[in-house]
C-alpha positions in Angstrom: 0.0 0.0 0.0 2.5 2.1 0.6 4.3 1.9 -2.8 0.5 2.6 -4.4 0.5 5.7 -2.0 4.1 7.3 -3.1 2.9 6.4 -6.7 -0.4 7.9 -6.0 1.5 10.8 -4.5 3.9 11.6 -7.3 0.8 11.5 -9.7 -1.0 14.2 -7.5 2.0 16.5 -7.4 3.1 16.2 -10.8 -0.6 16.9 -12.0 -0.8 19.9 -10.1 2.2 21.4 -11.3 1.4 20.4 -15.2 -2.3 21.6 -14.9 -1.2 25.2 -13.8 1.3 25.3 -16.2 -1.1 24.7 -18.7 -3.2 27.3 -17.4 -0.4 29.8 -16.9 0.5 29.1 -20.8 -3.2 29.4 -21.9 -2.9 32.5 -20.0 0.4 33.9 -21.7 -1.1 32.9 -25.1 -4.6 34.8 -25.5 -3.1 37.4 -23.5 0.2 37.8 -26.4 -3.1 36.8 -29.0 -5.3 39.9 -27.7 -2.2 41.8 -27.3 -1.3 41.2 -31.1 -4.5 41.6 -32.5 -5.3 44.9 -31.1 -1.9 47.0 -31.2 -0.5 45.7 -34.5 -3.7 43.7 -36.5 -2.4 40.7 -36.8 -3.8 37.8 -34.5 -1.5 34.7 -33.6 -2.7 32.0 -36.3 -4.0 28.7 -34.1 -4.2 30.5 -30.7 -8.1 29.5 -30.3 -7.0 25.5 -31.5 -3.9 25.3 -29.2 -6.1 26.6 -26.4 -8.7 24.1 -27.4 -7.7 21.4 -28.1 -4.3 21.1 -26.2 -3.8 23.2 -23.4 -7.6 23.3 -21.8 -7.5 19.2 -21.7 -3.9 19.6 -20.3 -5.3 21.9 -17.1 -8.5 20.2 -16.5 -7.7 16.5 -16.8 -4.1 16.6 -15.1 -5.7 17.5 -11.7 -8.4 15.2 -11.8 -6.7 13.5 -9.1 -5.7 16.4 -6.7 -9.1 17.7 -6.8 -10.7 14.9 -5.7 -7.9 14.4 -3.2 -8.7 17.8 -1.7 -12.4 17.4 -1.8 -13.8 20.1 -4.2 -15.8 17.3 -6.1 -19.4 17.3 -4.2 -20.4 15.8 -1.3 -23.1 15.2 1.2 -21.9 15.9 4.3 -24.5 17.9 5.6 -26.7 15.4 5.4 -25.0 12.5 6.2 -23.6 14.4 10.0 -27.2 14.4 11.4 -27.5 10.8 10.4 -27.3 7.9 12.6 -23.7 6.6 12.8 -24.1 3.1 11.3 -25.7 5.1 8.0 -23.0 7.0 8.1 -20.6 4.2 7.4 -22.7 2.3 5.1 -23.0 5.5 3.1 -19.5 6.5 2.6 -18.7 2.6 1.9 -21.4 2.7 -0.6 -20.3 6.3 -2.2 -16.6 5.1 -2.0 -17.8 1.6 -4.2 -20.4 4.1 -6.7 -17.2 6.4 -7.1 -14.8 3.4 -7.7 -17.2 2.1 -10.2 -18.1 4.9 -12.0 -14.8 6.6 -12.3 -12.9 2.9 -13.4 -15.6 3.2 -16.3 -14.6 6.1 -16.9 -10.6 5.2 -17.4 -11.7 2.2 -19.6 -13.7 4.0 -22.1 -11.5 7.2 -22.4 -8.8 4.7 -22.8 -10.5 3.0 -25.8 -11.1 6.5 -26.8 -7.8 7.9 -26.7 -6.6 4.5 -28.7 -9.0 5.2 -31.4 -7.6 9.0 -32.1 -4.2 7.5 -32.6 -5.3 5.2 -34.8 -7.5 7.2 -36.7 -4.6 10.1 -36.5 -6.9 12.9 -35.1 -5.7 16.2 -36.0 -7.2 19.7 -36.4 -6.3 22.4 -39.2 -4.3 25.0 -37.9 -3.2 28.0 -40.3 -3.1 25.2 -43.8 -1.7 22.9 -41.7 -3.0 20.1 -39.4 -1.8 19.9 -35.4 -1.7 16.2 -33.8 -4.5 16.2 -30.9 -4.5 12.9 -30.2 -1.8 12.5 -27.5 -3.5 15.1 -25.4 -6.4 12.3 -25.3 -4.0 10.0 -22.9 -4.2 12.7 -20.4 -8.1 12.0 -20.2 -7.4 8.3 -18.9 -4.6 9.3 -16.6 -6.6 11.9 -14.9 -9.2 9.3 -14.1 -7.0 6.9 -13.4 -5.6 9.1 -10.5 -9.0 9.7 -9.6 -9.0 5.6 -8.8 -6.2 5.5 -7.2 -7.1 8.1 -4.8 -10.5 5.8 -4.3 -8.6 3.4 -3.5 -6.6 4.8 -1.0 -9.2 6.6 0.3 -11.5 3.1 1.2 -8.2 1.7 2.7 -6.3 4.7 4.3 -6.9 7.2 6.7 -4.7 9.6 4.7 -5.8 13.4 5.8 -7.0 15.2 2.3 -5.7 18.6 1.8 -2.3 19.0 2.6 -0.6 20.6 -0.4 3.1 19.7 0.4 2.7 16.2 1.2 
């Protein structure tokens, strides 16, 4: 378990760091693109594709894992404090085995999906030329598979959520 946590760790860490570098680049880019456009006329060709189709995947689906980790995803812990304790455990067992299910799901089909854009060579016309999108697909699969893997700690660890650094 504990090799599964530092793997699960480095996943967390690394898709923090990528997702808000992909954000600060999507950022720099329509900002330089807006910049360009306005003082001198001439927009960046394949800002609005790049964004798209490469760097919007790269920030959301990267820190699939750390967001779940931290908790943002919805919950029902309102409801479930006034409850007696035993529901209480069958519920988070039973959210825990709905989450596990539903996000493992998700990894297999996005991973069948991401497959079928390299074998089909998905691409998107940029400025008379086309840009390769399908390798940003495999982030899709990865992202829900660190969703799993934090599901999977979470059922069998008491790991504290939250902490940043760790």
């Amino acid at each position: 378990m504990a090799i599964l946590t530092s793997i699960n760790k480095f996943f967390r860490n690394f898709g923090m760091f990528f997702s808000g570098a992909a954000i600060f680049l999507m950022m720099l880019a329509i900002v330089f693109d807006v910049f360009m456009r306005n003082v001198f006329g001439i927009p960046i060709t394949g800002t609005y594709e790049v964004v798209q189709y490469i760097l919007m995947p790269m920030a959301i689906f990267s820190a699939l894992g750390f967001v779940y980790w931290v908790g943002v995803l919805p919950s029902l812990t309102e409801l479930l404090e006034k409850a007696p304790a035993g529901f209480q455990k069958f519920n988070k067992i039973l959210i825990n085995l709905i989450d596990l299910v539903i996000f493992s799901l998700l990894t297999y089909y996005s991973i069948i999906f991401a497959l079928s854009g390299v074998t089909s060579g998905n691409a998107v016309p940029v400025g008379g030329k086309l840009l390769i999108v399908w390798p940003v697909y495999f982030l899709v699969p990865l992202g829900f598979l660190t969703v799993v893997l934090e599901i999977i700690l979470k059922m069998f660890n008491k790991e504290e959520k939250g902490d940043v650094e760790s």
